[in-house]
C-alpha positions in Angstrom: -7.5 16.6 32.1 -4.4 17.6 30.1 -4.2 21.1 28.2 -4.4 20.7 24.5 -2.2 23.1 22.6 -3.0 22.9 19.5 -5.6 24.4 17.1 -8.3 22.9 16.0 -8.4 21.7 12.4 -10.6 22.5 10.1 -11.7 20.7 6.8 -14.1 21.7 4.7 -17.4 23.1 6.7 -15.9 21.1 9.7 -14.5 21.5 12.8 -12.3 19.1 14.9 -11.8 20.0 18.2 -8.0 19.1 19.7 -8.2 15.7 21.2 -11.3 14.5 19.1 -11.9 12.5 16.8 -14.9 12.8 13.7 -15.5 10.4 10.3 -16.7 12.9 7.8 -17.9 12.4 4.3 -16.7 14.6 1.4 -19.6 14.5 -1.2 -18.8 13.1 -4.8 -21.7 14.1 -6.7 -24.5 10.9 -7.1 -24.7 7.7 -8.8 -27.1 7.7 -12.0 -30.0 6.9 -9.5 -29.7 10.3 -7.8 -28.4 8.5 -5.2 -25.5 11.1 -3.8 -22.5 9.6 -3.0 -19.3 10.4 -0.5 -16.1 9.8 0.3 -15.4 8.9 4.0 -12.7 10.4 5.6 -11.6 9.9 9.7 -9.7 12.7 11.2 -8.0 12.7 14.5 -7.0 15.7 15.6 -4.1 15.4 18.4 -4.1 17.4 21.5 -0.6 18.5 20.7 1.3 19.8 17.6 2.7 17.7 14.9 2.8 16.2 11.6 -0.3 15.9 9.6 -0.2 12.7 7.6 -2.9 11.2 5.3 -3.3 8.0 5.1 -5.4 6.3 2.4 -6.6 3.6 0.4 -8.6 1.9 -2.6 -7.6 4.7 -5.1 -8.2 0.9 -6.8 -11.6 0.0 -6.0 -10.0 -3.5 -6.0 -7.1 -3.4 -4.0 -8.8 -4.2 -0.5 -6.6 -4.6 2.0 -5.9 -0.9 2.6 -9.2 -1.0 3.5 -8.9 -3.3 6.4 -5.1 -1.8 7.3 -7.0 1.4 7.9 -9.7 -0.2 10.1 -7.3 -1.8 12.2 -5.0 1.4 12.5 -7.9 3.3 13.4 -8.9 0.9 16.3 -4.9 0.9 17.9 -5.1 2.1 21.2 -1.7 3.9 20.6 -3.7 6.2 18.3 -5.5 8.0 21.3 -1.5 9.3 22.4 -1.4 10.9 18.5 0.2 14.5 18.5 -0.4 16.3 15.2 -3.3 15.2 12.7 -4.1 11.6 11.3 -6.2 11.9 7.9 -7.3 8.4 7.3 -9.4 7.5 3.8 -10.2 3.9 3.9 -12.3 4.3 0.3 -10.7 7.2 -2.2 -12.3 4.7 -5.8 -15.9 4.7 -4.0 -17.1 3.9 -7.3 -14.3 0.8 -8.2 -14.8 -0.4 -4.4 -18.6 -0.8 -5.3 -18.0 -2.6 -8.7 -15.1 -4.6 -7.7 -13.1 -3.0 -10.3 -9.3 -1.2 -10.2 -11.1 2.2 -12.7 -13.6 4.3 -12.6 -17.4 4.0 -14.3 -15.2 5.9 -17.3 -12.3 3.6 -17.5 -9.9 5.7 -16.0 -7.1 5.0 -14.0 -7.4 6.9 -11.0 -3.4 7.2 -10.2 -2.8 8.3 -13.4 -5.1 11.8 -13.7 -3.6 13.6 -10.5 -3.9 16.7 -10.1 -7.2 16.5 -12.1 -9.8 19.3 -12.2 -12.9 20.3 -11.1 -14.5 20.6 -14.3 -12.8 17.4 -16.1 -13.7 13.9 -16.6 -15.3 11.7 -13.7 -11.7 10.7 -12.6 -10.3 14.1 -12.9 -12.8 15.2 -10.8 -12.6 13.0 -7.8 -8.8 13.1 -8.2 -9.1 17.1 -7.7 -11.1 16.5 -4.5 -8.9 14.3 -2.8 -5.6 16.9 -3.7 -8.1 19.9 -2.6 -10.0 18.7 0.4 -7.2 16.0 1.8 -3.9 15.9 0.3 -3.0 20.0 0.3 -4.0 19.7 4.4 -0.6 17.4 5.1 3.0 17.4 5.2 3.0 13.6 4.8 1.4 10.6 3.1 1.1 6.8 3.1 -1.0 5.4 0.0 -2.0 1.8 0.4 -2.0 -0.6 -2.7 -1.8 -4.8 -3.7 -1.1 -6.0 -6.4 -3.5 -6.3 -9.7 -6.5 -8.7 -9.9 -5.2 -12.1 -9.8 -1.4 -10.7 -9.3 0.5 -11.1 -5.6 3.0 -8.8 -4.7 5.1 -9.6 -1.4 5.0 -6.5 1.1 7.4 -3.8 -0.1 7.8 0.0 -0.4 7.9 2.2 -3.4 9.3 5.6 -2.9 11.7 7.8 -4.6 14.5 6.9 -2.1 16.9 9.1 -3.5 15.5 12.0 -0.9 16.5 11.5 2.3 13.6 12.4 4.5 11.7 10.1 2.0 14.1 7.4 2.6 14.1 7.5 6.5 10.4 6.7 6.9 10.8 4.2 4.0 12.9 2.4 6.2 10.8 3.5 9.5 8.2 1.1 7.5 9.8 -1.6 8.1 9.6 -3.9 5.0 12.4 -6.3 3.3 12.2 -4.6 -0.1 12.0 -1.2 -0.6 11.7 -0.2 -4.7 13.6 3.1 -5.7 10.7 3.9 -7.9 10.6 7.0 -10.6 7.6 9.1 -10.2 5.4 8.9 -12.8 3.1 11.4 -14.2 -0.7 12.0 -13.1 0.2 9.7 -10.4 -0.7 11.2 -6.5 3.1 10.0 -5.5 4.0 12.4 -8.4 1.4 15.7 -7.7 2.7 15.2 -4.0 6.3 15.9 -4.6 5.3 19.2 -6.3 3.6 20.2 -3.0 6.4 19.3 -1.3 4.5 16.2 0.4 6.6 13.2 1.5 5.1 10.0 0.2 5.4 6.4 0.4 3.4 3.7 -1.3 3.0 0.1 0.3 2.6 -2.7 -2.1 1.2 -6.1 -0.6 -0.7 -8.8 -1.8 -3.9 -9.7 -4.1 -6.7 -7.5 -5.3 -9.9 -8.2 -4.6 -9.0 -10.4 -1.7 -7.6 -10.1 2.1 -4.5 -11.3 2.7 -3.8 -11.4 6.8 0.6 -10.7 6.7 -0.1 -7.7 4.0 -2.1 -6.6 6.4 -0.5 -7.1 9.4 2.7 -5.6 8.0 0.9 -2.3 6.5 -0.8 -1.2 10.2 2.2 -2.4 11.9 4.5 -0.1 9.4 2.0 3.0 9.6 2.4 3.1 13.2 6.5 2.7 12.8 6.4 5.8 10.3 4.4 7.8 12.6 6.8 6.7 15.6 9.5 7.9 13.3 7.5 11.2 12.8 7.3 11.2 16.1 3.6 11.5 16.5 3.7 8.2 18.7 5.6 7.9 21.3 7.9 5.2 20.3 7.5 0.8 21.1 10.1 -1.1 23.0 8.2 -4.0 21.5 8.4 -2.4 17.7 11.7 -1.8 17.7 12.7 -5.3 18.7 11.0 -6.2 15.6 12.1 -4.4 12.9 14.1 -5.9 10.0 16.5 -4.6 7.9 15.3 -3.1 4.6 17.5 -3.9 1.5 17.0 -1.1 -1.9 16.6 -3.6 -5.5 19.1 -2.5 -7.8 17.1 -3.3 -10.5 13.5 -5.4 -10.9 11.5 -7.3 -14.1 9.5 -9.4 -14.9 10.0 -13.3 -16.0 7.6 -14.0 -18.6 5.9 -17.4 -20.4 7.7 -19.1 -22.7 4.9 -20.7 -23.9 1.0 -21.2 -23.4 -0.6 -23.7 -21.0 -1.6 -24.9 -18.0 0.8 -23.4 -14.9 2.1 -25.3 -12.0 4.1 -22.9 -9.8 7.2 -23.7 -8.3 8.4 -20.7 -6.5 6.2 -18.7 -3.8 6.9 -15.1 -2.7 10.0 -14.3 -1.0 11.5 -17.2 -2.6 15.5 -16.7 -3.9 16.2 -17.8 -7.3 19.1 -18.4 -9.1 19.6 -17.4 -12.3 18.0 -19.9 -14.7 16.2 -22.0 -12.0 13.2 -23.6 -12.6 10.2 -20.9 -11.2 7.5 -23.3 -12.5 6.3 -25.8 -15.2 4.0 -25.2 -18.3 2.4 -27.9 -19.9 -0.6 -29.0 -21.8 -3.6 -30.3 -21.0 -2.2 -34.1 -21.2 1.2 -33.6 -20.1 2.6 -34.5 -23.2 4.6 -31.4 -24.1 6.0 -29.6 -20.7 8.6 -26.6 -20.7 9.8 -24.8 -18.0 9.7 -21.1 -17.0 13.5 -20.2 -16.0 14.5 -17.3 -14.0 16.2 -14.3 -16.4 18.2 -13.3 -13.1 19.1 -13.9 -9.6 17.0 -12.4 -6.8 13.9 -12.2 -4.8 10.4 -13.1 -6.4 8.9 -10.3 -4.9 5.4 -10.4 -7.0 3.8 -13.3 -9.2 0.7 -14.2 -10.5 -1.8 -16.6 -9.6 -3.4 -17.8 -12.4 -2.6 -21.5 -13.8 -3.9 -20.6 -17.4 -1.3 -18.5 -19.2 -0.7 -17.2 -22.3 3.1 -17.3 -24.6 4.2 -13.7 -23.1 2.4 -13.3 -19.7 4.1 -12.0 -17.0 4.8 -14.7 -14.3 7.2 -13.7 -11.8 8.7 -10.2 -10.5 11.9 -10.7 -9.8 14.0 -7.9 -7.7 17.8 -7.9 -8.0 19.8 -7.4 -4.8 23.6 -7.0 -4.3 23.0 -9.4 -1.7 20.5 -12.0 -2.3 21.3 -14.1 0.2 20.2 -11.6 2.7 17.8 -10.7 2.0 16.1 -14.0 1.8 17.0 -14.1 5.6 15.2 -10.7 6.1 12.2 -11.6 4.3 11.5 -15.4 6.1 12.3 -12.9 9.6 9.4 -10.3 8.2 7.2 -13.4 7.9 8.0 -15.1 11.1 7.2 -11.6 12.8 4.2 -11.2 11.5 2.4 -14.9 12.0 -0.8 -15.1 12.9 -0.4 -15.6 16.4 1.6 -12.5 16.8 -0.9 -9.4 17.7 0.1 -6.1 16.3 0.8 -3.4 18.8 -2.2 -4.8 21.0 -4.8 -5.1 18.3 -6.3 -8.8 18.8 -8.7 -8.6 15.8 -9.1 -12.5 15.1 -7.0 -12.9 11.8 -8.4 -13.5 8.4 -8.3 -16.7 7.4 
């Protein structure tokens, strides 16, 4: 049996041994019932030294599929070679996860009231116990998110790429886009940087539904960024399939030039030209039809879903790339690599459909 040379790790009231594995739960208080509620929380504990890195999910009840990445990551048979300390938190919004909703009971947004406080609002609260109990145990972090209720976004990273270490594992991720993305206040990317945490945040797909290349992509690029940390031993297989990520320049959002009934031309991924046709708005007899024109060239790299639309809606997110082109190429070769036939890193879960 090997040695273990590392320390075990302790959080909260518990214990884990080196080479061991425990799912924990980090009481929240209880529901209006009395019923007490907790956060889950997984912690592998390597047998050897390294990075500690927390990786979590659903700080928007209704963004799922971080839920199912961290299933799956927890299941990869790589994991059992980790060396430092995996914190995995499939459920941070217990609350929005139960009523299929991106806030808390309160109406807060929960990635807006980091740090928060022990004695604050219900948000402020939970956000303190996931800085205190989780976030202040790690060096490095990986927050999972999709895009809104009834909104797709196609699989990117949003970090603040302008520091270095930040921008290696951004790339380590292994997405097409990456989105050089300003940290905004009360946000965890933001309270992270103050603790000198490096952060990334993966954006990819639909709220409040699974989405089987969003998710493929996320556990494949959590196990690339831990490669990178080198708390994996590195994949012949992985490496062999990376892409090349491109940074946008700039990104916005096309919106409705008029109200009606939506038929979408352009799908994620898609390049547009400037002032190409991204769909058609029309009434309910076709009689009057206009249609929605891209403001820019680029990559449609988020975009709603919804037919009925309102003068004004946002339609289509629309990154700008010095080259386009490209990029395109990159993100038909993400796709390609992550069909359904295509097992990640020897997980053979049967894909969602």
């Amino acid at each position: 049996m090997t040695r273990s040379s590392q320390p075990p790790f302790t959080l909260g009231d518990e214990v884990i041994e080196a080479g061991s594995r425990r799912t924990l739960e980090l009481p929240m208080g209880s529901l209006i019932t009395h019923t007490e509620l907790h956060m889950p929380v997984h912690v592998v504990h390597g047998r050897h030294p390294g990075p500690r890195l927390f990786v979590s999910a659903a700080i928007h009840g209704d963004e799922l599929n971080g839920i199912e990445i961290v299933r799956r990551l927890l299941t990869t048979p790589q994991v059992r070679r980790l060396r430092g300390t995996l914190i995995a938190v499939p459920m941070v919004n217990i609350h929005g996860v139960i009523q299929h909703s991106r806030y808390l009971p309160d109406r807060r947004d929960l990635n807006r009231v980091f740090p928060g406080s022990p004695g604050g609002s219900l948000a402020g609260r939970l956000a303190h116990l996931f800085i205190e109990k989780i976030v202040r145990h790690c060096s490095y972090g990986i927050d999972l998110h999709t895009g809104a209720i009834h909104r797709s976004n196609l699989p990117q990273i949003r970090a603040n790429l302008d520091d270095p270490e930040t921008e290696r594992l951004a790339r380590a991720f292994g997405t097409p886009v990456m989105i050089n993305s300003a940290l905004r206040d009360g946000s965890l990317r933001a309270v992270a940087a103050e603790l000198g945490i490096t952060m990334l945040l993966y954006e990819a797909g639909e709220g409040l539904r699974f989405d089987e290349l969003s998710i493929r992509a996320g556990v494949r690029g959590v196990l690339q960024v831990m490669r990178e940390l080198e708390m994996l031993p590195y994949s012949r297989r992985s490496a062999r399939q990376a892409v090349e990520p491109f940074v946008a320049s700039a990104s916005s959002w096309t919106r409705a030039p008029e109200s009606g009934i939506m038929r979408t031309l352009k799908q994620l991924g898609s390049r547009v030209k400037e002032d190409e046709a991204l769909a058609l708005i029309a009434d309910p007899f076709g009689e009057n039809e206009v249609p929605v024109l891209a403001h820019q060239e680029g990559i449609v790299i988020g975009r709603t879903n919804l037919p009925l639309v309102n003068a004004g809606d946002a339609l289509f997110h629309i990154a700008r790339f010095s080259k386009p082109s490209r990029v395109a190429t990159e993100v038909e070769a993400f796709q390609d690599a992550h069909q359904e036939s295509d097992p990640v890193d020897n997980v053979f879960d049967p894909p969602i459909v």
